[in-house]
C-alpha positions as CSV (number, residue, x, y, z in Angstrom):
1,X,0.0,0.0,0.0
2,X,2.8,2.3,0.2
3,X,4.7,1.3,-2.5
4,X,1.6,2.2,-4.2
5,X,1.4,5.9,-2.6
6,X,4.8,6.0,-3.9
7,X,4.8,5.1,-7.3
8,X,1.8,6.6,-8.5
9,X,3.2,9.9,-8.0
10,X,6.4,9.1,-9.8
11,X,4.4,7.9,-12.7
12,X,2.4,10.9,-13.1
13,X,5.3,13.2,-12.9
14,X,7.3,11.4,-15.7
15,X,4.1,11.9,-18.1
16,X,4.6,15.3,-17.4
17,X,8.2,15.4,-18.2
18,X,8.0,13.7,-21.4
19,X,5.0,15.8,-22.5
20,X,6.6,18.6,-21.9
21,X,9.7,17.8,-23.8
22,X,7.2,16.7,-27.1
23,X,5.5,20.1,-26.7
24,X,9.1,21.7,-27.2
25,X,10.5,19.6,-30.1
26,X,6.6,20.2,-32.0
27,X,7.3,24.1,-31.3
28,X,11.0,24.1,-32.5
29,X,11.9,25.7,-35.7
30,X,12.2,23.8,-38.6
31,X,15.8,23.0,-39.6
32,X,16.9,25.4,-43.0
33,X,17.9,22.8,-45.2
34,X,20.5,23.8,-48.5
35,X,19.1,26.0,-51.0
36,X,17.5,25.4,-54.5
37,X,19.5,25.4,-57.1
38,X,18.2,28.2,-58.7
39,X,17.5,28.2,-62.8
40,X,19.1,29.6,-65.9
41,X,18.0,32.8,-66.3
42,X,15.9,33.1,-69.4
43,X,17.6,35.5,-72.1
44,X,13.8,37.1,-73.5
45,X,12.1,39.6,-71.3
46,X,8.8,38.5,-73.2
47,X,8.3,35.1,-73.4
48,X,6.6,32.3,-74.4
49,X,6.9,29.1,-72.3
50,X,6.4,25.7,-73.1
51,X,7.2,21.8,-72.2
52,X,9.1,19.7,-74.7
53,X,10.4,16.3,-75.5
54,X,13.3,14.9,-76.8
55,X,12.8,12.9,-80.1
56,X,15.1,11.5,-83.0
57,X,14.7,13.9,-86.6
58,X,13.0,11.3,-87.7
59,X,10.6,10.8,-84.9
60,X,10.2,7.2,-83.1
61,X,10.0,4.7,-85.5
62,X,7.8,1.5,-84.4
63,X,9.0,-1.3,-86.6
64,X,7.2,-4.5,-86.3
65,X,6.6,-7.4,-88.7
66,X,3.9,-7.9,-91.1
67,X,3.3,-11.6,-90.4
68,X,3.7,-13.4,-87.1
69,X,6.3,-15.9,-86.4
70,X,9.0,-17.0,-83.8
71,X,11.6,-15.2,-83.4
72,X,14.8,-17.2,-85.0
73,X,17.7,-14.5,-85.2
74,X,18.4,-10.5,-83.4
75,X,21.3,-9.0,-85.7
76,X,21.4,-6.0,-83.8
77,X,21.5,-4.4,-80.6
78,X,20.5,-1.2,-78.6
79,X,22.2,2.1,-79.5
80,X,23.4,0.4,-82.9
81,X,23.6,2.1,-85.6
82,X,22.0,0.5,-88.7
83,X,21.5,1.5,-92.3
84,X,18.8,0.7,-94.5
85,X,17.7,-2.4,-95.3
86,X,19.9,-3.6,-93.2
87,X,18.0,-6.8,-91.4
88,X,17.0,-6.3,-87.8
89,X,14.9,-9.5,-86.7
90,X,14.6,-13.0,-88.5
91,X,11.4,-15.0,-87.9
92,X,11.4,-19.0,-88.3
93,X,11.8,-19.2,-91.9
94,X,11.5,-23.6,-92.8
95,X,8.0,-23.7,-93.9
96,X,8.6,-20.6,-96.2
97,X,12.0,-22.1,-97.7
98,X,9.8,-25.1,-98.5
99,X,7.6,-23.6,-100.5
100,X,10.0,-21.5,-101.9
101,X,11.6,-24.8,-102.9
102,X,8.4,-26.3,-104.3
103,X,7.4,-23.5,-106.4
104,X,10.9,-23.2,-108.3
105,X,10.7,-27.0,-109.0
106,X,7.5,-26.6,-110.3
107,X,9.4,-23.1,-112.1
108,X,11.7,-26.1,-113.6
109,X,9.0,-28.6,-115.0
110,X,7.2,-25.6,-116.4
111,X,10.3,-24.9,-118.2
112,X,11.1,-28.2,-119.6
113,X,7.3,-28.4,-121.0
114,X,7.8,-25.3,-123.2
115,X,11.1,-26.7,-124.3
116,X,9.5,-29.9,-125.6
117,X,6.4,-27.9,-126.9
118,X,9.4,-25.5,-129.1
119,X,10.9,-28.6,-130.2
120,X,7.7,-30.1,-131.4
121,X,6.5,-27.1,-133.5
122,X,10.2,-26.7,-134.9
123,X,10.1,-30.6,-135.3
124,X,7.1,-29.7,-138.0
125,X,8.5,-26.8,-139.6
126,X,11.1,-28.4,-140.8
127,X,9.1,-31.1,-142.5
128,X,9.4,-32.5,-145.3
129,X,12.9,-33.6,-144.2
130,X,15.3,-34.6,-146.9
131,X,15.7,-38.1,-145.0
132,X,12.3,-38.7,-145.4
133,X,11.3,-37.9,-149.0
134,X,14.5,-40.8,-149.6
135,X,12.9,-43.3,-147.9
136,X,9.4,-42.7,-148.6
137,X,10.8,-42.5,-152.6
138,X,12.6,-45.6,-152.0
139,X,10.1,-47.4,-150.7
140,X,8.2,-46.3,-153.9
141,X,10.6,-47.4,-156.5
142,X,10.5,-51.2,-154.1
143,X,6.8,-51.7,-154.2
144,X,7.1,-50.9,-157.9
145,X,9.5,-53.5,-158.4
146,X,7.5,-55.6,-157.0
147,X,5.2,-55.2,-158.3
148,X,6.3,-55.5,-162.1
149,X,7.6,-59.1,-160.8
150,X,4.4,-60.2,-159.8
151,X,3.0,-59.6,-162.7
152,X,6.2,-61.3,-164.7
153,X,5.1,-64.5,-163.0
154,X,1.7,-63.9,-163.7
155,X,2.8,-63.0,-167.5
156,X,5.0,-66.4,-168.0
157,X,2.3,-68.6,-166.3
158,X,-0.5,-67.7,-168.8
159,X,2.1,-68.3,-171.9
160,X,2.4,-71.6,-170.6
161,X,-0.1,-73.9,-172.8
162,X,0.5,-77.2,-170.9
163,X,0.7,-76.2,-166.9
164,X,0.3,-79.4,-165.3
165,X,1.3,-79.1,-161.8
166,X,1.5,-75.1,-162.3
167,X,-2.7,-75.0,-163.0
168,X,-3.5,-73.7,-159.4
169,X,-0.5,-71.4,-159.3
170,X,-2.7,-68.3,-161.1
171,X,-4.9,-67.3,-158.5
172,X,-2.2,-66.9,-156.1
173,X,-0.1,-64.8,-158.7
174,X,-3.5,-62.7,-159.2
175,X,-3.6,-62.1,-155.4
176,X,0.0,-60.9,-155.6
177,X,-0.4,-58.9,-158.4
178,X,-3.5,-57.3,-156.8
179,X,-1.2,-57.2,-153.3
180,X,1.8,-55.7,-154.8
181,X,-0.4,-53.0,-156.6
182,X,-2.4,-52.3,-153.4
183,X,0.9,-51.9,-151.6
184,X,2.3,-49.5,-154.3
185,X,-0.6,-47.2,-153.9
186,X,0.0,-47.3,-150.2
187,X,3.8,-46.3,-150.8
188,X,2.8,-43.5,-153.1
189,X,0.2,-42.4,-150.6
190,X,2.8,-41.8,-148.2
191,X,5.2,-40.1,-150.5
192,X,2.5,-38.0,-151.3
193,X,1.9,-37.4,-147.5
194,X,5.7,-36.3,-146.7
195,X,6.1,-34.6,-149.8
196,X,3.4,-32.1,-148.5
197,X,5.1,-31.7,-144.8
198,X,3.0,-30.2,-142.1
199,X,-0.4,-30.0,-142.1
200,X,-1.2,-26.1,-141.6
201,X,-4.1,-27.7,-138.6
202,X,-0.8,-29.9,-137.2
203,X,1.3,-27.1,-136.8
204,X,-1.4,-24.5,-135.8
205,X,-2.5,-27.6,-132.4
206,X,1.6,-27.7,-131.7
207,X,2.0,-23.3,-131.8
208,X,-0.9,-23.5,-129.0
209,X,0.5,-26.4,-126.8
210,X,3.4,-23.6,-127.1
211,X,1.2,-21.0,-125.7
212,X,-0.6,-23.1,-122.5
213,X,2.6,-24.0,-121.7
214,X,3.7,-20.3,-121.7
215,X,0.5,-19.1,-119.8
216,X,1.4,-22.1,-117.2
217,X,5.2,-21.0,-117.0
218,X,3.7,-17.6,-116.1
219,X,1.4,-18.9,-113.2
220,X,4.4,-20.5,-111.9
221,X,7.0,-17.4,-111.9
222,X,4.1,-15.2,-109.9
223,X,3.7,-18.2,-107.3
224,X,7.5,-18.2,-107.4
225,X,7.8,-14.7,-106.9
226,X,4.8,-14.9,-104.2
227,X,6.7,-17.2,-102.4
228,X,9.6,-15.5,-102.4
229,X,8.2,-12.8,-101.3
230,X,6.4,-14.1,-98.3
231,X,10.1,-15.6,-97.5
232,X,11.5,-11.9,-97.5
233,X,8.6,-10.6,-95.3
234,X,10.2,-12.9,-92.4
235,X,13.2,-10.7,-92.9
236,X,12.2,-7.2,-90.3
237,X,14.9,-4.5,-92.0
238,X,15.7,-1.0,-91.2
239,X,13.6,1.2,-93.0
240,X,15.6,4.4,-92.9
241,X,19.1,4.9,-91.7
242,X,18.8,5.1,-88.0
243,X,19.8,4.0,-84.4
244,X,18.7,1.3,-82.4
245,X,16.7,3.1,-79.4
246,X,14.7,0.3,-77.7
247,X,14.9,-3.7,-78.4
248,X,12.0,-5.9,-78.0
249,X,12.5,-8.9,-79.3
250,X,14.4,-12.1,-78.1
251,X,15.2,-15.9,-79.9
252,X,12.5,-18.2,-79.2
253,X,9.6,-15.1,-78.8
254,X,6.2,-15.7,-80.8
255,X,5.4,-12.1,-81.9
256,X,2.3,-11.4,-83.5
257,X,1.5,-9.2,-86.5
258,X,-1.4,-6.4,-86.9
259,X,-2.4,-3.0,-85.7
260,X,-2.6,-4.2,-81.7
261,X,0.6,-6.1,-81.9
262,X,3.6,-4.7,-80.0
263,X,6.5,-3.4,-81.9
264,X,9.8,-5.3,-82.6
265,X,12.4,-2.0,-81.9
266,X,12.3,1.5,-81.8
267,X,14.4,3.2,-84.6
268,X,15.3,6.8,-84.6
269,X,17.8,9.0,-86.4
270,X,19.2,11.0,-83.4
271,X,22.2,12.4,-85.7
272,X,20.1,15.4,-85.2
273,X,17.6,15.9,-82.3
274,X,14.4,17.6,-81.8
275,X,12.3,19.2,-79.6
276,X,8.3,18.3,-79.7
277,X,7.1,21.7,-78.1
278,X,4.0,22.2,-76.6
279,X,2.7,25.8,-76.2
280,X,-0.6,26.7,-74.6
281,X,-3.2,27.6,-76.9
282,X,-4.2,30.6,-74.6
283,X,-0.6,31.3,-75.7
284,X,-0.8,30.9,-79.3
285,X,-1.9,34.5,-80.2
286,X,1.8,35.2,-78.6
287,X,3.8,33.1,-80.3
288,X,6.5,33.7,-83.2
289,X,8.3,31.4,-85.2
290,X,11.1,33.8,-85.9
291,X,11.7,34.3,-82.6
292,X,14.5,33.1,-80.8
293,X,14.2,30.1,-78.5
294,X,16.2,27.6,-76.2
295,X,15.6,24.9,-74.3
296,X,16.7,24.3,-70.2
297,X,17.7,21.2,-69.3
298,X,15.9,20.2,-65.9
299,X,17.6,19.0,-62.8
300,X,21.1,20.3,-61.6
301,X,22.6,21.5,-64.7
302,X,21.7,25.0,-65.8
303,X,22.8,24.4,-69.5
304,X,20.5,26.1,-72.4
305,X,20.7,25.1,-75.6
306,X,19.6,27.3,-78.5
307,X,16.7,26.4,-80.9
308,X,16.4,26.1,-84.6
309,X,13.0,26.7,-85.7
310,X,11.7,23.3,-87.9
311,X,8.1,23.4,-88.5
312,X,4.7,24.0,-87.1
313,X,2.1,21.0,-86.5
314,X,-0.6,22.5,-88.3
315,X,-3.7,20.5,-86.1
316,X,-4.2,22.2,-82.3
317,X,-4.6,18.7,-80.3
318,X,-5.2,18.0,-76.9
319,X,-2.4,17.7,-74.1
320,X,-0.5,14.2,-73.8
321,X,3.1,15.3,-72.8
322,X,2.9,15.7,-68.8
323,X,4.9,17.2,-66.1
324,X,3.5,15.3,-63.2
325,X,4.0,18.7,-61.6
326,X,1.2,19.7,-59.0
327,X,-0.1,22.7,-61.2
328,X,0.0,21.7,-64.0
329,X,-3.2,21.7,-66.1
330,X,-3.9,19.0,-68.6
331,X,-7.6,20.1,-69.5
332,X,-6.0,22.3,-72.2
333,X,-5.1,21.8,-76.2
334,X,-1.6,22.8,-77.0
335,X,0.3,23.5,-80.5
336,X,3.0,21.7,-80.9
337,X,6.3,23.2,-82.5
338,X,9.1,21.5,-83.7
339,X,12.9,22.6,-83.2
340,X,15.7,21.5,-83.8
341,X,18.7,21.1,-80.7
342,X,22.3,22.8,-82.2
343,X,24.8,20.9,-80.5
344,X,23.3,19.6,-77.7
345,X,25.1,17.8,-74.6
346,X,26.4,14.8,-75.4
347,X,23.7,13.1,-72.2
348,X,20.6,14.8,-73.6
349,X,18.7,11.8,-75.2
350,X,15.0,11.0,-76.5
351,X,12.0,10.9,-74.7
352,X,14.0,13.8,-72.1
353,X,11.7,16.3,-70.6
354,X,13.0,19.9,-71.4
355,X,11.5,23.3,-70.7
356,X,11.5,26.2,-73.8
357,X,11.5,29.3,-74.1
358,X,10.5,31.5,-76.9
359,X,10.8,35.2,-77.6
360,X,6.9,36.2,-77.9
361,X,5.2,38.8,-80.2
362,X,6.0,42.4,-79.2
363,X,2.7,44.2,-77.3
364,X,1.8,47.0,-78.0
């Protein structure tokens, strides 16, 4: 019970002690930390002022591919400089080299069927051939002679006036008489027949076999040339000379084709960087493209690097570029100018937030 009366009061004064001593350290002044770095100073009296990007001349190219595939080879790499149609990104090419490989076999046999179709018509425009004529003459003058031997056996039976055992012998030397004069007429038939060559209708059926084999030769040089194109489409190459900016794309990746797809790389000529500018449109009536401008690079550095006036985006848009600054307004359409950097610093790089300035109107 008295260790009680004792304590208690101990208690209570220690609360009072330590509130106390958080009353004091609430009420202390704040500590003055180092100041701001304080900005440039900005060379117009009358200004303009605006937010810009960094972007490559050529502005951020999205390259992608036009058919989807695996990924089999990345020739390049970030910050590389490439020129163009230099390949990039190789899809899985095997089905496409086998019907690149089918088609030109077909390519061949179409060939060798106009070949054989040449050779026929030029077989029948050279007929009559001088080989021919002999034989089909020779084989004229044979049938003749055998003819006129037939009928010398025939002839020197019926001077015969006592046959015996020859009596029966005529009819068979009348059937070859009649055989040898049937086969004569055959032989002169096809004199007659190489004499005249080619039939105008022969030569006229060969000169269109000629022509369907052309028409077919045709169909397979534009599946050749399809396929070969659909082979080259696997092939992703630059389309400009440019740098590498951003790599998306790794062996073994599926990446899809189409408007929603992602992009392969980012390509960009940054030989020369510019400045996407956006400028109030309360501010527009104030602006002046002959003015003089330069851009402040945020952070620590108090570099400024002059302007060189590009071109004007002729279509007043709504604001995408932000700050993330507290005040900063982003219900409001901007007009976006274009400058050039002269001789930047060598860290400035795309897609850097910068701050311009540019020498307004004069008021009256």
């Amino acid at each position: 019970m008295k260790l009680r009366m004792i304590l208690l009061p101990l208690l209570a004064l220690g609360g009072f002690a330590l509130t106390g001593v958080a009353i004091a350290r609430f009420n202390a002044a704040a500590k003055i930390g180092p100041p701001p770095i304080a900005p440039a100073p900005i060379p117009f009296p009358d200004r303009v002022a605006g937010t810009g990007i960094v972007e490559p001349a050529s502005e951020t190219i999205l390259v992608g591919t036009q058919v989807g595939g695996v990924v089999a080879s990345v020739a390049v790499t970030e910050g590389q400089r490439v020129t163009k149609g230099q390949p990039l990104v190789e899809l899985d090419a095997r089905e496409a080299d086998a019907r690149v490989a089918s088609a030109r076999s077909k390519l061949a046999a179409a060939k060798a069927r106009i070949d054989a179709a040449e050779a026929r018509v030029a077989q029948l425009v050279a007929r009559p051939r001088a080989e021919d004529l002999a034989e089909a003459k020779a084989l004229v003058e044979a049938r003749e002679a055998a003819l006129g031997d037939a009928r010398g056996r025939l002839e020197r039976l019926l001077k015969v006036t006592d046959r015996g055992t020859t009596a029966n012998e005529q009819p068979t030397l009348e059937f070859g008489v009649a055989l040898a004069i049937a086969q004569l007429a055959d032989a002169r038939a096809k004199f007659a027949r190489v004499e005249i060559g080619t039939y105008p209708e022969d030569l006229a059926v060969a000169r269109g076999e000629v022509r369907i084999a052309e028409a077919e030769l045709a169909s397979v040089e534009a599946e050749v040339a399809q396929t070969e194109v659909a082979r080259e489409l696997l092939i992703v190459r630059a389309p400009i000379d440019a740098t590498v900016l951003k790599l998306d794309a790794r062996v073994g990746e599926y990446k899809s084709a189409g408007p929603n797809a992602s992009a392969l790389l980012r390509l960009g000529d940054i030989s020369t960087l510019h400045v996407r500018t956006d400028i109030d449109e309360l501010d527009g009536w104030r602006f002046d493209a002959s003015g003089k401008a330069v851009a402040s690079i945020r952070g620590g550095s108090k570099t400024q690097v002059p302007l060189r006036f590009v071109r004007l985006v002729p279509d007043v848009a709504a604001k995408r570029t932000l700050t993330g600054e507290n005040g900063e307004r982003i219900d409001t359409r901007v007009i976006q100018v274009i400058y050039a950097l002269e001789n930047p610093p060598a860290f400035v790089q795309p897609g850097m937030l910068v701050d311009v300035a540019v020498a307004a109107k004069p008021t009256p």
